[in-house]
C-alpha positions as CSV (number, residue, x, y, z in Angstrom):
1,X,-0.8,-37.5,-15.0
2,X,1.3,-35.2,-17.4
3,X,-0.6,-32.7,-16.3
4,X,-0.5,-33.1,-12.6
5,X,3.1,-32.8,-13.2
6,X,4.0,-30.2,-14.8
7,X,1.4,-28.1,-12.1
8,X,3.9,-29.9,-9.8
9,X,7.3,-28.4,-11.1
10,X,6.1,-25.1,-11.8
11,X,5.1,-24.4,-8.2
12,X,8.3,-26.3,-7.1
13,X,9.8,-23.6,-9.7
14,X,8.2,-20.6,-8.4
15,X,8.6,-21.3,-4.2
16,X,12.7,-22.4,-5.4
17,X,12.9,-19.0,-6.9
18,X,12.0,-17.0,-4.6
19,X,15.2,-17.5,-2.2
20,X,17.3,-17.6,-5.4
21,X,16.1,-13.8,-6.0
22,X,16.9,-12.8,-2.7
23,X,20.5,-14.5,-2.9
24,X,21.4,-11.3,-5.7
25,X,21.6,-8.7,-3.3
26,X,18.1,-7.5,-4.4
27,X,15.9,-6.1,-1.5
28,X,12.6,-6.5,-2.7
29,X,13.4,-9.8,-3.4
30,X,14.7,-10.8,-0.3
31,X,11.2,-9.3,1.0
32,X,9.4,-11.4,-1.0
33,X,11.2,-14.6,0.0
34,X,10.2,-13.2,3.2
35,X,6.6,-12.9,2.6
36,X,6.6,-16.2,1.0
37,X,7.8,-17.6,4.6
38,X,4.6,-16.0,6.6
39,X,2.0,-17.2,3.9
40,X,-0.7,-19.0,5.1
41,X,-2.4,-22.2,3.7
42,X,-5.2,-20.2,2.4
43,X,-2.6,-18.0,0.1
44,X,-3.4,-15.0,2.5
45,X,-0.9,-12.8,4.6
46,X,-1.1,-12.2,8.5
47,X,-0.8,-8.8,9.7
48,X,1.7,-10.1,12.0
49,X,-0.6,-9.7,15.4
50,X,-2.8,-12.6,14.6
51,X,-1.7,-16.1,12.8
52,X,-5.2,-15.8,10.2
53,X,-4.8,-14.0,7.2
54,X,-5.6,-10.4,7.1
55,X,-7.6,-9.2,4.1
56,X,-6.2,-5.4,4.3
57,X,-2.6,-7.0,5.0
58,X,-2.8,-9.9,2.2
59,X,-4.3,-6.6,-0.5
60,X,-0.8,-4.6,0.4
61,X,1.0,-7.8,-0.3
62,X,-0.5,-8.4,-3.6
63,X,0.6,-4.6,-4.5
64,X,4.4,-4.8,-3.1
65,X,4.4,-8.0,-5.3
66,X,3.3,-7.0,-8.3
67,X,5.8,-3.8,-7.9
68,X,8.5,-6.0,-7.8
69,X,8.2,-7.8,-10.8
70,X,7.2,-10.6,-9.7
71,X,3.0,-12.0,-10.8
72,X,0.7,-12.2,-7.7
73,X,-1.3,-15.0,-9.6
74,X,2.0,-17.4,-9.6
75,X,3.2,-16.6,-5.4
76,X,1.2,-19.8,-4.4
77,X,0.8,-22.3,-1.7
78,X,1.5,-25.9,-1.6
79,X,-2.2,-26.4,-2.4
80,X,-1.9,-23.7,-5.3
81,X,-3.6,-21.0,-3.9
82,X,-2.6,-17.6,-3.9
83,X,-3.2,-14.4,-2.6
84,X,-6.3,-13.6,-5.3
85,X,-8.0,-16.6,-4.1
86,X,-7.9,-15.3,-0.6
87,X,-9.4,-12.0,-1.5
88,X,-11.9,-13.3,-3.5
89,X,-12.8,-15.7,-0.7
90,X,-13.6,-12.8,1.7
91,X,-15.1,-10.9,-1.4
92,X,-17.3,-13.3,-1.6
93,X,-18.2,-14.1,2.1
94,X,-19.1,-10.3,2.5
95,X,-16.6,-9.8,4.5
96,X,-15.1,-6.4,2.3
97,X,-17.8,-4.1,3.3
98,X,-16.1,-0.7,4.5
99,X,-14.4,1.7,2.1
100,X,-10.9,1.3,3.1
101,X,-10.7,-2.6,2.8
102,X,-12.7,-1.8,-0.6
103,X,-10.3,-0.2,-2.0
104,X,-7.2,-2.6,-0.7
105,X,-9.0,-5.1,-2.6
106,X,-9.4,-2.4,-5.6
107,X,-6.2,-1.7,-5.9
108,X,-4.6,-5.2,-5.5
109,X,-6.9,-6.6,-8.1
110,X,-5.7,-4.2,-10.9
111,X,-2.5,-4.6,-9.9
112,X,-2.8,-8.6,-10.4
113,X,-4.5,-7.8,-14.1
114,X,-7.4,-8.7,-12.5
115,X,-10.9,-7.2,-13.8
116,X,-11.8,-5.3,-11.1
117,X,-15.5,-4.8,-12.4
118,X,-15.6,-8.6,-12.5
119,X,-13.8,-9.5,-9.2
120,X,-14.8,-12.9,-8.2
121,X,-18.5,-11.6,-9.7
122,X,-18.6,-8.6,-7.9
123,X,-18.0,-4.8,-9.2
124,X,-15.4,-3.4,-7.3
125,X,-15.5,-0.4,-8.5
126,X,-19.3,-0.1,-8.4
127,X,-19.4,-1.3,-4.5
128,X,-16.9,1.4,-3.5
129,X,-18.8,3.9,-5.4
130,X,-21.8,3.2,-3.4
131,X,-20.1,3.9,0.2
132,X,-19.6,7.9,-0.5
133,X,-21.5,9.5,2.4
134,X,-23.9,12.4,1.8
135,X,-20.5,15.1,2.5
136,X,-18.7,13.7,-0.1
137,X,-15.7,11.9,2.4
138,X,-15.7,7.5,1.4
139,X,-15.3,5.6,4.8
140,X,-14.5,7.5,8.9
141,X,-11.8,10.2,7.8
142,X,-9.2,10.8,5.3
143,X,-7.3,7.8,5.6
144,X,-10.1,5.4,4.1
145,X,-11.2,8.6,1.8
146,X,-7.5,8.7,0.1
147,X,-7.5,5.1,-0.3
148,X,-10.8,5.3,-2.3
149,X,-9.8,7.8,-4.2
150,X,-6.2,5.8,-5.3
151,X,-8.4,2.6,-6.2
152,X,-10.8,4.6,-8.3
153,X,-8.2,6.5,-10.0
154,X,-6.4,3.2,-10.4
155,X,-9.3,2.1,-11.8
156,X,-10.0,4.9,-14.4
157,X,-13.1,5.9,-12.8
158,X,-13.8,9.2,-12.9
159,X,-14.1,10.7,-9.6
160,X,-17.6,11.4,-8.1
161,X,-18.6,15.1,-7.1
162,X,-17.2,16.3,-3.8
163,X,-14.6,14.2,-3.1
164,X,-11.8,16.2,-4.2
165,X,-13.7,19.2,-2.1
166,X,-14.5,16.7,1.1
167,X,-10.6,16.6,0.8
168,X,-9.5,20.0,1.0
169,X,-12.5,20.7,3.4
170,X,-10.5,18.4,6.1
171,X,-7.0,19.3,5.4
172,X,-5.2,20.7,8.7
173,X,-3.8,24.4,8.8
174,X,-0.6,22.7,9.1
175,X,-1.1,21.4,6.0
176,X,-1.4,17.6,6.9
177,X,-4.1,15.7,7.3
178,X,-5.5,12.9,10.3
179,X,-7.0,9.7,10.1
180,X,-10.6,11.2,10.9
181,X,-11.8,14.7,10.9
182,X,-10.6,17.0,14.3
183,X,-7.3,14.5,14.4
184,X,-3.9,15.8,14.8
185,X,-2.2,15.3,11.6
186,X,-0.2,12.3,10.8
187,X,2.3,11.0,8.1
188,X,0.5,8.0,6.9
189,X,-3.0,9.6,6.1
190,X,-1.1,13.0,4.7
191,X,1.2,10.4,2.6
192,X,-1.8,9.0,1.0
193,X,-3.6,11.8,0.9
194,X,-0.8,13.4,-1.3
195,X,-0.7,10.3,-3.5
196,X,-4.8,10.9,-4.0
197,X,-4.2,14.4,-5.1
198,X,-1.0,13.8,-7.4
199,X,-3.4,14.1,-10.4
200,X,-6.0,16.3,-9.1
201,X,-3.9,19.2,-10.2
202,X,-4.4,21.1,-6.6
203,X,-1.4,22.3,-6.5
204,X,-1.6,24.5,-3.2
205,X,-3.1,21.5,-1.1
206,X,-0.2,19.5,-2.4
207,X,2.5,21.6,-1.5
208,X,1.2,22.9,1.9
209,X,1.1,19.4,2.4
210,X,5.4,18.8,1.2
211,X,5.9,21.2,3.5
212,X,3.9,19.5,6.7
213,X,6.3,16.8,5.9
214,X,9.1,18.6,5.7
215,X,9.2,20.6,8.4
216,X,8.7,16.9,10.9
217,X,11.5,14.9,8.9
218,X,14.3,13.2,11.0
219,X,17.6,14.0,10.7
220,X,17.9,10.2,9.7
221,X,16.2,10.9,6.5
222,X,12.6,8.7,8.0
223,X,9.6,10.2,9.0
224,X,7.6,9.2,12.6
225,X,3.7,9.2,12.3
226,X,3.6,12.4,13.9
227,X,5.2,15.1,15.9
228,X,4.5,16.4,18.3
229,X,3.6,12.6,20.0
230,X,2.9,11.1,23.4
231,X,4.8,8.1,21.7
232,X,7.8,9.2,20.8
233,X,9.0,10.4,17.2
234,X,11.8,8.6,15.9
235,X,11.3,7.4,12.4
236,X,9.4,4.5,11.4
237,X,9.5,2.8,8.6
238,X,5.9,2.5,7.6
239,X,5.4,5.9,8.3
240,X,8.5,6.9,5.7
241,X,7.0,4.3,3.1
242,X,4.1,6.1,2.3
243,X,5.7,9.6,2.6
244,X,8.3,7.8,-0.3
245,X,5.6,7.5,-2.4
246,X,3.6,10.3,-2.1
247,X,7.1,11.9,-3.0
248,X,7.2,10.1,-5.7
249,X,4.1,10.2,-6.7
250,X,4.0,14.3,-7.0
251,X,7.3,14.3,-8.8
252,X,10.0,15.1,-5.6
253,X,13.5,14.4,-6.2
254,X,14.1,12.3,-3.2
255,X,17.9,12.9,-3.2
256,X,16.1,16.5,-2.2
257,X,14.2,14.8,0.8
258,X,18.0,13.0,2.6
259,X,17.3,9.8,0.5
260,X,14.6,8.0,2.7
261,X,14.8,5.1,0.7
262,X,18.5,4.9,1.9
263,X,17.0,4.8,5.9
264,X,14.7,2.2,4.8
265,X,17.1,0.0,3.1
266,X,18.9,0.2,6.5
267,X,15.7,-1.6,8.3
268,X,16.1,-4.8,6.0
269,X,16.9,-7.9,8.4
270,X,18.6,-10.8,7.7
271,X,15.6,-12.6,6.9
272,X,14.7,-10.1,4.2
273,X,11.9,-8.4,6.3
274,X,12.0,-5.1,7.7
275,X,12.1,-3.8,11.1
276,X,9.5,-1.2,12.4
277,X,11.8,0.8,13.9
278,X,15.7,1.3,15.0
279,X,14.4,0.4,19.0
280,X,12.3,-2.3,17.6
281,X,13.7,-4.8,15.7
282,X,13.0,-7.9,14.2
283,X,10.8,-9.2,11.5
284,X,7.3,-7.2,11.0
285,X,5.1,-7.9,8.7
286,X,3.0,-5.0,8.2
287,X,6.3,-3.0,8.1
288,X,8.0,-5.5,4.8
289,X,4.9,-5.0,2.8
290,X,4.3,-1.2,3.2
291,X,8.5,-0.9,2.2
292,X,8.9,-2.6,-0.8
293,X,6.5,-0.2,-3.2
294,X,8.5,2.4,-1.4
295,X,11.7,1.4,-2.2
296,X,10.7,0.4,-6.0
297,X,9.7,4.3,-6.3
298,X,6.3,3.0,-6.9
299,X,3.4,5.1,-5.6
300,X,-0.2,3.2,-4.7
301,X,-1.2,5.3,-7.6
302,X,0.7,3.6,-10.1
303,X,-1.7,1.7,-12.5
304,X,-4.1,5.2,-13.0
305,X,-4.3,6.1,-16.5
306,X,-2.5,9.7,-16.7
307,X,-4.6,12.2,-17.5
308,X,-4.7,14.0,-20.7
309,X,-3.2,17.4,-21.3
310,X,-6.1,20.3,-21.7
């Protein structure tokens, strides 16, 4: 009986907390007690387009809470679950199959403290390994390829021959990179891609690919996903997110850059979410969990052991 109580306060504890952080003018915070309002039963996270929990969305939220102090492990449910215990539910239903959701998970479990080589008995690392095609590239394009390369890096694994190469091989001439091979550049893959090559030491790929970014920043200090676009380019704030930390993740002063994190700061609602865009208000999901790294400084590459000096 003792025991059932004392599980009972500390998860009245933790869910009264939450709101309490967000009441000290702290952002992330606030974007937490947000989060903590759009968990489901099952301790996973909707992408905001469809009430179940998202796996991809649910391993970003794991991420942007472990960057803001607070321990992934304790954000629970009324039934006690977390967001872990989602993961490791899909994990285990064989339902993370592709590279990119692979590494999501990846990187999520190491940020939790979680062993990722022992992830609800299956080896993370191991299973990402295994989906490198035969030209070096993990998953359709760049996008999922960066994201592979982050969760092995994260995960102190040495990375395999010719994906560093199968990189460069796809980088634009403008110096960005798309989602797949042939694509127009765009801000998201070229921020992560950045964030994979941060300790690569390929410093000409890197900075051909600052200055893609710089020369389609917004006055406003926020970046859209691309420009040239048949959808308009006004900045967005998922798109600026992952520029942030690519940024930060290759040493840029951001007071340099028109403070982005400033223009993001500016998207917080009321509720502690963040909007999408300036036209688009309102509460998004996706958009709260991709800021709050960003506006910690805290790049996806964060937990990778820094390499040591030759």
């Amino acid at each position: 009986m003792f025991k059932r109580l004392s599980v009972l306060m500390l998860t009245l504890c933790i869910v009264l907390a939450l709101p309490v952080l967000a009441q000290d003018d702290d952002p992330a915070a606030a974007a937490l007690a947000f989060l903590k309002t759009v968990q489901n039963a099952d301790g996973g996270i909707s992408n905001g387009f469809d009430p179940t929990s998202d796996t991809s969305t649910t391993a970003d939220a794991v991420v942007a809470i472990a960057v803001a102090g607070l321990d992934p492990n304790a954000f629970l449910t009324g039934d006690l679950v977390n967001p872990l215990l989602f993961l490791a539910a899909q994990v285990n239903a064989g339902n993370v199959t592709d590279a990119g959701t692979t590494a999501k998970v990846l990187t999520a479990a190491i940020a939790a403290g979680k062993d990722p080589a022992g992830f609800s008995d299956h080896d993370l690392v191991g299973d990402l390994l295994a989906l490198q095609a035969d030209d070096g590239l993990f998953g359709f394009g760049a996008y999922d390829h960066c994201l592979s390369m982050i969760a092995l890096q994260n995960a102190g694994a040495e990375l395999p021959d010719g994906a560093v190469d199968a990189l460069l091989g796809v980088q634009g001439e403008d110096g960005g990179w798309g989602f797949m091979a042939g694509e127009a550049s765009d801000t998201n893959t070229t921020g992560l891609c950045l964030q994979a090559l941060a300790l690569t030491g390929e410093v000409g790929a890197v900075e051909a690919g600052l200055a893609y970014l710089a020369a389609i920043q917004n006055e406003d200090g926020g970046w859209p996903y691309q420009n040239p676009s048949d959808y308009g380019t006004d900045s967005d704030t998922n798109s600026t997110a992952l520029v942030v930390q690519a940024l930060v993740a290759n040493g840029e002063e951001l007071a340099d850059w028109n403070s982005p994190q400033e223009w993001l700061l500016s998207m917080q609602n009321d509720s502690g979410s963040f909007s999408f865009q300036a036209a688009m208000p309102g509460d998004n999901v996706l958009a709260t969990v991709a800021v709050i790294p960003a506006i910690e400084g805290v790049p996806l590459n964060a937990w990778a052991p820094v390499p040591e000096a030759e």
